[in-house]
N, C-alpha and C positions, 0 to 999 in steps of 0.2 A: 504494500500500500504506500502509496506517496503521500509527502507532508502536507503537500496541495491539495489532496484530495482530505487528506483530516481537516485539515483547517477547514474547507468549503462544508465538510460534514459540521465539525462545531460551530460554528456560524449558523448553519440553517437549524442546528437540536437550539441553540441558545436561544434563537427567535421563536420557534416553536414554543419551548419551554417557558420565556419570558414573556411572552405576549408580544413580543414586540413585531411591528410590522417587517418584511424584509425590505432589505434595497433593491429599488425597481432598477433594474439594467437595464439599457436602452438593446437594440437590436445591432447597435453597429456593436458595442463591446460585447456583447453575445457570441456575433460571426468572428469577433478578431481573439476570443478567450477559444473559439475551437478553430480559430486557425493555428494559434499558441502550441494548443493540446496534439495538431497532427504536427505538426513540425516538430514537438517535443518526442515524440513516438519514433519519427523518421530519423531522429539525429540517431534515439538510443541504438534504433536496429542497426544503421550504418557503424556506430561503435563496437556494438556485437560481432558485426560482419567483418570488423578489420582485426581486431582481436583473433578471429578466428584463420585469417588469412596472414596476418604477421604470426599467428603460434602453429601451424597446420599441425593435423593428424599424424605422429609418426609413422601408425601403421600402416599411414596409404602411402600404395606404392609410387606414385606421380610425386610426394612431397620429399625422396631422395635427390 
């Protein structure tokens, strides 16, 4: 689980629990909070992917 995702969870139990109203988000920071989320996605898997391609498999026979 990510921090950012705890945090947006305590924030929304806090409002719940307190009564208090949420903050209305407009639409443009809606689209640019899940354009954030795919480009955060996209970087991790390319780190994944390099990790994988700077450590290779020793047992396969191509990484000799």
């Amino acid at each position: 689980v990510r921090n950012e995702d705890l945090s947006k969870l305590y924030h929304r139990m806090s409002e719940k629990v307190g009564g208090a109203e949420g903050t209305k988000l407009d639409d443009d920071f809606k689209e640019m909070e899940r354009k954030v989320d795919v480009t955060s996605r996209a970087v991790m898997e390319i780190m994944t992917k390099t990790v994988e391609y700077l450590q290779p498999n020793p047992g396969n026979e191509t990484s000799k």
